[in-house]
C-alpha positions in Angstrom: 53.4 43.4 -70.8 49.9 42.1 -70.5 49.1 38.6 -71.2 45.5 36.8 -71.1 45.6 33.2 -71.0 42.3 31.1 -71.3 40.3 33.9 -69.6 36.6 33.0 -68.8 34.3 34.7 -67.4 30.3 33.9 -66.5 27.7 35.5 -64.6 25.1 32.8 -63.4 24.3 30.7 -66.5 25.4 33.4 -68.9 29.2 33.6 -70.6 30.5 36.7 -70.6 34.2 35.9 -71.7 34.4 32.5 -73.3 38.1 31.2 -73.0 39.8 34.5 -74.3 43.8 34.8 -75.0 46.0 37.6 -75.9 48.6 39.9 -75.2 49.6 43.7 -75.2 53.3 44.6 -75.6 54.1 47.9 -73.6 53.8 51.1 -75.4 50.7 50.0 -77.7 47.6 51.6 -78.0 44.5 49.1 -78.7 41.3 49.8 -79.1 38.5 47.1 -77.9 35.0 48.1 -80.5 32.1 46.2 -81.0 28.5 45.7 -80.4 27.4 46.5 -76.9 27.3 42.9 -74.3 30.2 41.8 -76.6 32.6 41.4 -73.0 34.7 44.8 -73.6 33.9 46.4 -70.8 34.0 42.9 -68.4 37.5 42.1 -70.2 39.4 45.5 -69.0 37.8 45.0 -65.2 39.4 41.6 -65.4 42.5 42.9 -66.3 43.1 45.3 -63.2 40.6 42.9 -61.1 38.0 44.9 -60.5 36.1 41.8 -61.9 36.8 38.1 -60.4 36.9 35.4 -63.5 36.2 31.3 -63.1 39.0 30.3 -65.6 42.5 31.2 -67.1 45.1 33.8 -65.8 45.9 37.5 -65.9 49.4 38.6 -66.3 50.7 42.1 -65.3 54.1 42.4 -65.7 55.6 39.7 -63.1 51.6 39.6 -61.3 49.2 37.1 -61.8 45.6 37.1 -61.2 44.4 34.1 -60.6 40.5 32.9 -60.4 39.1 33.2 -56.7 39.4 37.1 -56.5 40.7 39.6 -53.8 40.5 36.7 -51.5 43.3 35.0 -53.3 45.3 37.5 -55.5 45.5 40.2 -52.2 48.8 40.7 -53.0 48.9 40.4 -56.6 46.2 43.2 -56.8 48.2 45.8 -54.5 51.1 45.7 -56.8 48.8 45.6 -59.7 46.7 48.5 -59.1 50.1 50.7 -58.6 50.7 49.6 -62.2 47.9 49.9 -64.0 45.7 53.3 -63.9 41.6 53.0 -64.9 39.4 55.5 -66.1 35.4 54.8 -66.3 32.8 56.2 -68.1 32.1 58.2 -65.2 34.9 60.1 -63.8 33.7 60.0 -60.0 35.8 62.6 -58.4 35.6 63.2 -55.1 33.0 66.1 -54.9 34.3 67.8 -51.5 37.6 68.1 -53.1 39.5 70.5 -56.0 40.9 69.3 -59.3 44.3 69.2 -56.9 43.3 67.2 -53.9 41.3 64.1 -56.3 44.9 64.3 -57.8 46.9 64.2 -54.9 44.7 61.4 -53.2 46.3 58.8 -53.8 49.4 59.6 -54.5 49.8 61.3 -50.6 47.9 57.7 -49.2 49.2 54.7 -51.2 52.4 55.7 -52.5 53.2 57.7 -49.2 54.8 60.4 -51.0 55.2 63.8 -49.2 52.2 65.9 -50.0 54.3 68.9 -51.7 55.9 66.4 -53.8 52.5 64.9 -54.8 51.7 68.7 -55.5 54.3 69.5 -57.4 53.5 66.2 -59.5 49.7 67.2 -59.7 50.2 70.6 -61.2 52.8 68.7 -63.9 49.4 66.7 -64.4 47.3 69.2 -64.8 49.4 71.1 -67.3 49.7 67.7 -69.2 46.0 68.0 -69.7 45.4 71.4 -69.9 43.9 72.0 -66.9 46.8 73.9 -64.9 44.0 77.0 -64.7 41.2 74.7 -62.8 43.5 73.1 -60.0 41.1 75.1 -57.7 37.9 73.7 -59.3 35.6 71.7 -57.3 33.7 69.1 -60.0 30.8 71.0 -59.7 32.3 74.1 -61.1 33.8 72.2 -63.8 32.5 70.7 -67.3 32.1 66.6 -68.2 35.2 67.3 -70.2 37.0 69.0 -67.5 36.0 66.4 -65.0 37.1 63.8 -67.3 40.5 65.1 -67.9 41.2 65.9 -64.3 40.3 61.9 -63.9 43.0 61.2 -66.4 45.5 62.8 -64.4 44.4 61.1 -61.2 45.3 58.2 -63.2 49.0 59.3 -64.2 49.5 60.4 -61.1 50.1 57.0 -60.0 52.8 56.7 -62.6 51.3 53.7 -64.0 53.1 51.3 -67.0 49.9 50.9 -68.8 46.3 52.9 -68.6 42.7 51.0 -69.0 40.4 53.4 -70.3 36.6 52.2 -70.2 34.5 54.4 -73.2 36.3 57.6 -71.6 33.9 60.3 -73.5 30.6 57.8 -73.5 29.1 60.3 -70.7 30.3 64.0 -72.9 28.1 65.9 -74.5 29.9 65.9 -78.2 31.6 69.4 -77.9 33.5 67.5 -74.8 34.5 64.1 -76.7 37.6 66.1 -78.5 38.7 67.7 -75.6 39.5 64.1 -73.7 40.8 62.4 -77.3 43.5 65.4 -77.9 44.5 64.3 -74.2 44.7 60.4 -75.4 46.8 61.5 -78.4 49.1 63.2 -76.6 49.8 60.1 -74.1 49.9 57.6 -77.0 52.0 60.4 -78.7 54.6 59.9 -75.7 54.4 56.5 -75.7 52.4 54.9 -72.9 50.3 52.0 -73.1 46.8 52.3 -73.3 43.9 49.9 -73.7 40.5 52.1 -74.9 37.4 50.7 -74.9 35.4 52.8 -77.8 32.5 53.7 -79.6 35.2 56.6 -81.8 36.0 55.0 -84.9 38.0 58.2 -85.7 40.1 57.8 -82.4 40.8 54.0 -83.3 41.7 54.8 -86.5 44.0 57.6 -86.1 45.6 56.6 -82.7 45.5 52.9 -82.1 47.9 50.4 -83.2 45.9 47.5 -83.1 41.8 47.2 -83.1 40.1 44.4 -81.5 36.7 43.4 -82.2 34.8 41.4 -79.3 31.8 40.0 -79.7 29.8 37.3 -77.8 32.3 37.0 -75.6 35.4 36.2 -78.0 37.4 38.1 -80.2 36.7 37.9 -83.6 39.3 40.5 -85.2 42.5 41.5 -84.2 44.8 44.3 -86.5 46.0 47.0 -87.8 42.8 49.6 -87.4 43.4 49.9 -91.2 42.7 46.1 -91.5 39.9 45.8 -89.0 38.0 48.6 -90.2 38.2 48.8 -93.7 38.9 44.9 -94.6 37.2 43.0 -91.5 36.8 39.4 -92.1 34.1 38.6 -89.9 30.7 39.3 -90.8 29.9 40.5 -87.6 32.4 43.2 -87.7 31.0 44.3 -90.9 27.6 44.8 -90.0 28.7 46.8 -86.4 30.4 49.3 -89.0 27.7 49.4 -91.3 29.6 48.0 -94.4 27.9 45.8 -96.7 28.9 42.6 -98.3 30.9 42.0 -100.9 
């Protein structure tokens, strides 16, 4: 469904993705780990592009990015950002609004649907994640966890094939973190495809069906999480988990 071909990308002198290729088949879950500057974050804003690249191609389905951003892929990126839902770090609803109306946003102004029927959809949503009791909620009257969730279902609400999901509980207090993962279970559970930028060992273990390690710009192990993390065969990868040598 996704396919990276010869992706590189640089900022000024420095490399950030250094001629990267691979693909994810619909309906996986991947999780992207590794040390902090490794390119995981850069590598998922390419894929929707949020983040222009000098070199390679992007493939969405039947879209292609291409390197020149929004000024060449215009149209590309329309179809592609009705396709493919993002969720940062930080949730950044929309503060004037409730848990409905960040829901109903953009459903009501890019998709054109009727606003009851975007309604109708957002409660489903909000159910979904457990939130049908907050619809109401402004983000100030709701918890990081709360907020986070309710940003999840502004995703879905698009309907999208696959979900990018950039260190989703990174900005919880702990007590949060298992709140938004039982919510990622649930979607993996029902089959969509989901690429998860990490620092949850637990969560890549237990939910993913492939790991990917990136570091200095390339990635140095892809697997089974049972593979990656218990057996990985670059040294790299062993000392980010904190195994030792054998």
């Amino acid at each position: 469904m996704i396919d990276v071909k010869s992706l590189r990308k640089t900022y000024g002198d420095r490399t950030i993705l250094n001629d990267v290729s691979v693909t994810f088949a619909r309906g996986q879950v991947v999780s992207l780990i590794g040390p902090s500057g490794g390119g995981k974050s850069t590598l998922l804003r390419c894929l929707n592009g949020l983040e222009d690249f000098q070199g390679g191609e992007v493939h969405v389905g039947s879209e292609i990015l291409h390197p020149g951003g929004a000024a060449r892929n215009q149209r590309a990126l329309l179809a592609l950002r009705q396709r493919v839902g993002m969720v940062f770090q930080q949730w950044n609803l929309f503060a004037h609004r409730t848990a409905l109306g960040n829901i109903i946003e953009a459903p009501v102004h890019v998709k054109k649907l009727r606003p009851e029927d975007a309604t109708a959809r957002a409660h489903e949503l909000l159910k979904r994640v457990g939130l049908s009791h907050r619809a109401n909620a402004y983000p100030s009257e709701m918890s990081g966890g709360e907020q986070q969730r309710v940003a999840i279902a502004r995703a879905l609400a698009m309907d999208p094939e696959a979900l990018l999901l950039d260190e989703p509980t990174s900005a919880l207090d702990p007590e949060r973190v298992g709140e938004v993962l039982d919510v990622l279970r649930t979607l993996a559970a029902d089959g969509l495809t989901m690429l998860v930028v990490t620092h949850e060992m637990k969560f890549a273990r237990e939910v993913s069906h492939r790991t990917l390690v990136l570091h200095g710009g390339q990635i140095i192990e892809d697997g089974p999480p049972s593979e990656v993390l218990d057996a990985p065969k670059h040294e790299r990868t062993r000392a980010f988990l904190g195994l030792s040598r054998t």
